[in-house]
C-alpha positions as CSV (number, residue, x, y, z in Angstrom):
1,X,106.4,110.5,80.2
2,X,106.9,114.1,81.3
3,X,104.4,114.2,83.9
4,X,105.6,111.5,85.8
5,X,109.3,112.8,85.7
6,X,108.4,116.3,86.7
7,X,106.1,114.4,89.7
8,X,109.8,112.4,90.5
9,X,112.0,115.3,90.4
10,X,109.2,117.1,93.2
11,X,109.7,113.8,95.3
12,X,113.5,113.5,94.8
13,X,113.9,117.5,96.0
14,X,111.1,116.8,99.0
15,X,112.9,114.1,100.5
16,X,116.7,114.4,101.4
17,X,119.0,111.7,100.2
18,X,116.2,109.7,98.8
19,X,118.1,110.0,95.4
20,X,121.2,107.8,96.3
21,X,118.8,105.1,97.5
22,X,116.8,104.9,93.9
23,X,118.0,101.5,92.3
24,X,118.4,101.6,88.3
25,X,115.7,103.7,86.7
26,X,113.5,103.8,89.5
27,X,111.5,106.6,89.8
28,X,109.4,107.5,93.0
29,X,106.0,108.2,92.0
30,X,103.3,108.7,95.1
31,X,104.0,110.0,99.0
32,X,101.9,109.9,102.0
33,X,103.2,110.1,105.5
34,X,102.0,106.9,107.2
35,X,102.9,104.5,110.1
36,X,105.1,101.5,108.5
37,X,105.4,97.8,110.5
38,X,107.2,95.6,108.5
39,X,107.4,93.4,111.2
40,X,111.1,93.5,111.5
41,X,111.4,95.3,114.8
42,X,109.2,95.6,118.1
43,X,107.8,98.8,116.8
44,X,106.0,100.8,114.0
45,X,107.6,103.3,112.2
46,X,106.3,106.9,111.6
47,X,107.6,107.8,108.0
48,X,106.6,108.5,104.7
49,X,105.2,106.0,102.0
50,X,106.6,106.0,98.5
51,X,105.7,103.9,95.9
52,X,108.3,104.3,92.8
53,X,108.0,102.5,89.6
54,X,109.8,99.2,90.9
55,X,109.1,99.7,95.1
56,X,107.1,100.6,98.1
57,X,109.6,102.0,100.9
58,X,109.0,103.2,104.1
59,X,111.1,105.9,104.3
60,X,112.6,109.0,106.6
61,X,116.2,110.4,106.7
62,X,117.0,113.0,109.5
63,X,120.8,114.8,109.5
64,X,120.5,116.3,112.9
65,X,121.0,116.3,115.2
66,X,122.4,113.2,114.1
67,X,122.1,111.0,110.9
68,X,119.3,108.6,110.8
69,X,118.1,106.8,108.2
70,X,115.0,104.5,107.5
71,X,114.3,102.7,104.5
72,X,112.1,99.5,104.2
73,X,111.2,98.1,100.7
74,X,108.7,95.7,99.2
75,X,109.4,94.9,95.1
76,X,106.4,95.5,93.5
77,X,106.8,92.5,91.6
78,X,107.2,90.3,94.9
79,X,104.0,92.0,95.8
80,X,100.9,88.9,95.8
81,X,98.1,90.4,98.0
82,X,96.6,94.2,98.8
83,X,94.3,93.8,101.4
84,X,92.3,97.2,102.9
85,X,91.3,96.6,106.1
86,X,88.8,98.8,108.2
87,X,88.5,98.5,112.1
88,X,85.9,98.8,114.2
89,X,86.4,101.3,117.5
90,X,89.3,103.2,115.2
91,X,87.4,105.7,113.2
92,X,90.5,107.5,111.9
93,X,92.9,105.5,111.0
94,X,93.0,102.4,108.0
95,X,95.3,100.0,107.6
96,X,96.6,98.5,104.3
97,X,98.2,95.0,104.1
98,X,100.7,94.8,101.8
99,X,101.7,90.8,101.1
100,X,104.9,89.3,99.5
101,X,105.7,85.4,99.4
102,X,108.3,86.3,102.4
103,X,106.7,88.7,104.7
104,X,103.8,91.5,105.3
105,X,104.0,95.1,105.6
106,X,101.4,97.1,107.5
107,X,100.6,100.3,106.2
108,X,98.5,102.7,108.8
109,X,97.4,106.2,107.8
110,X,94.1,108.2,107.6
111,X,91.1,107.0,105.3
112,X,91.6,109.3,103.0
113,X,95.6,108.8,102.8
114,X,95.0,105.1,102.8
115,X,92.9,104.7,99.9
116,X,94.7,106.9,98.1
117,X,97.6,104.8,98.8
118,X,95.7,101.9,97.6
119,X,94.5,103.2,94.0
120,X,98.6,104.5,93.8
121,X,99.9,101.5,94.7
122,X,97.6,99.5,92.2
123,X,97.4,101.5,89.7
124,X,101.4,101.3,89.7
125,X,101.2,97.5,89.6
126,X,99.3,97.4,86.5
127,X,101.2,99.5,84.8
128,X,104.8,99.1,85.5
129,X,104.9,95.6,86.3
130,X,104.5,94.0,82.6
131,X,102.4,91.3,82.2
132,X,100.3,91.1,85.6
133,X,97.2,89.8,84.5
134,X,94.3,88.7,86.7
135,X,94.0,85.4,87.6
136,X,90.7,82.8,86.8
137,X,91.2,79.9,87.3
138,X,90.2,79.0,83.6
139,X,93.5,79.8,81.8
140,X,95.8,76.7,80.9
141,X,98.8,76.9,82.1
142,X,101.5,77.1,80.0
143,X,105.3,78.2,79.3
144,X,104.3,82.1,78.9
145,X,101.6,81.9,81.4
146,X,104.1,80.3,84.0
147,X,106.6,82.8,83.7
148,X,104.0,85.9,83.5
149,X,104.3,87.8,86.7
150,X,101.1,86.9,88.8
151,X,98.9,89.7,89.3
152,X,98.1,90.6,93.5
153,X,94.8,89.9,94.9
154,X,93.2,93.1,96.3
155,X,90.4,92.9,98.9
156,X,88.7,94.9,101.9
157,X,88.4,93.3,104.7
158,X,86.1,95.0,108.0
159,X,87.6,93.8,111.2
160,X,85.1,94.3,113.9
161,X,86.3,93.8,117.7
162,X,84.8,94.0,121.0
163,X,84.8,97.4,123.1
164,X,86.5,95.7,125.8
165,X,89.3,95.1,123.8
166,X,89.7,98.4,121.5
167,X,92.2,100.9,122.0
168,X,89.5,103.7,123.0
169,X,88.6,100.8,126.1
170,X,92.0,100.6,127.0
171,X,92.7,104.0,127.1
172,X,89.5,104.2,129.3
173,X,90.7,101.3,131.5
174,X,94.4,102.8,132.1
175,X,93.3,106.3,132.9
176,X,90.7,105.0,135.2
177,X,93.0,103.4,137.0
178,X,95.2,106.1,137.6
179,X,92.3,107.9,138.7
180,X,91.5,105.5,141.3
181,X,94.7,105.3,142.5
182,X,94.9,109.1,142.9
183,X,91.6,109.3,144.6
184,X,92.1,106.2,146.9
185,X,95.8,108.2,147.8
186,X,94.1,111.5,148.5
187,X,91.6,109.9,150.4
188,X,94.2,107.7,152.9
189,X,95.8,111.2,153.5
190,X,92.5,112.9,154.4
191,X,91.0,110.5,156.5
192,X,94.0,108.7,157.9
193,X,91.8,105.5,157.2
194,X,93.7,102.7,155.6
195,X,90.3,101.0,155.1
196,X,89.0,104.0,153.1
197,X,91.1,104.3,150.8
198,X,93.2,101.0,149.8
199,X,90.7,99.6,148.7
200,X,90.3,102.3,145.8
201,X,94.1,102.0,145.6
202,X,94.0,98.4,145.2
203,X,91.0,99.1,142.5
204,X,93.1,101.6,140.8
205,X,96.2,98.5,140.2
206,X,93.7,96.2,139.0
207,X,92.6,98.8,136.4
208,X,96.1,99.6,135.0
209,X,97.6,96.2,135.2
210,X,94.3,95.0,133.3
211,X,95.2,97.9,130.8
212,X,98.8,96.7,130.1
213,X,97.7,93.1,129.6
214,X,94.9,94.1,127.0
215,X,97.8,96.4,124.9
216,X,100.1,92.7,125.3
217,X,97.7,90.6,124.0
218,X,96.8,93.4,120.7
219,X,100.7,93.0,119.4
């Protein structure tokens, strides 16, 4: 298919070094930059998404001022659940949930990005990974149907939360805090009045502590 190789030649020549980490025939097919937790490390990754022909990596390479390299990989034929999920109090970003039978990949990028992601990422399923049928329930089972690859579920899923716990709430809670704490400071110096402005101080603690032990219990 022409198209598609021209499209993979583009990625190949975008992305440095991405070539020598293509497995067999593997051609990379879609790119977004997004935010990658594979759930292999205390933090998410800022890097770009590629979905080939036979994976979805997370993947960055930077040559200075030293080497780095990135690359986290889901085979599409592992792949058993897609799951779009929307959260309330985050009206930018969308997170897609990407399911094998050994682990889960979060993908986090714009709406726009995200869905596009999505349609790639199925889309590429369907078509590369021969056989993937949906499932019914009513099929017998046998030999042929056992070996077929399963096809993933895909869904949407709306999260809702409350304010008090959203990130815009936290953010509100921590720089409030700080806020107190400056004020309650400024006033102490002022006034020379412990009473007048501990209290503030002490207010200001409360606030930011609170903050931290919201952003524990999200991870």
């Amino acid at each position: 298919m022409p198209s598609q190789t021209t499209a993979a030649e583009k990625i190949l020549k975008r992305f440095k070094s991405l070539r020598q980490q293509m497995q067999a025939h593997e051609l990379p097919l879609f790119t977004i930059p997004a935010i990658w937790d594979g759930g292999q490390g205390p933090h998410s990754t800022p890097c770009d998404i590629i979905v080939t022909n036979q994976r979805i990596l997370g993947y960055y390479y930077v040559g200075f001022p030293r080497e780095r390299l990135f690359l986290d990989a889901l085979p599409l034929a592992s792949i058993r659940a897609v799951s779009l999920r929307e959260k309330s109090f985050e009206p930018v970003f969308r997170e897609l949930l990407v399911s094998s039978d050994q682990r889960n990949v979060y993908i986090r990028a714009p709406r726009q990005k995200i869905e596009s992601l999505n349609e790639a990422l199925r889309s590429t399923i369907e078509q590369y990974i021969s056989g993937t049928q949906p499932t019914t329930g009513e099929e017998e089972s046998t030999p042929e149907t056992n070996s077929r690859p399963q096809a993933p579920i895909y869904g949407k899923l709306e999260m809702r939360s409350t304010f008090e716990r959203s990130p815009l709430a936290i953010v509100l809670l921590f720089v409030g805090g700080l806020l107190l704490e400056i004020g309650g400071a400024l006033i102490w110096t002022i006034t020379q009045s412990a009473q007048t402005g501990l209290p503030l101080c002490f207010a200001g603690l409360v606030a930011v502590g609170a903050a931290f032990l919201l952003v524990r219990q999200r991870k």
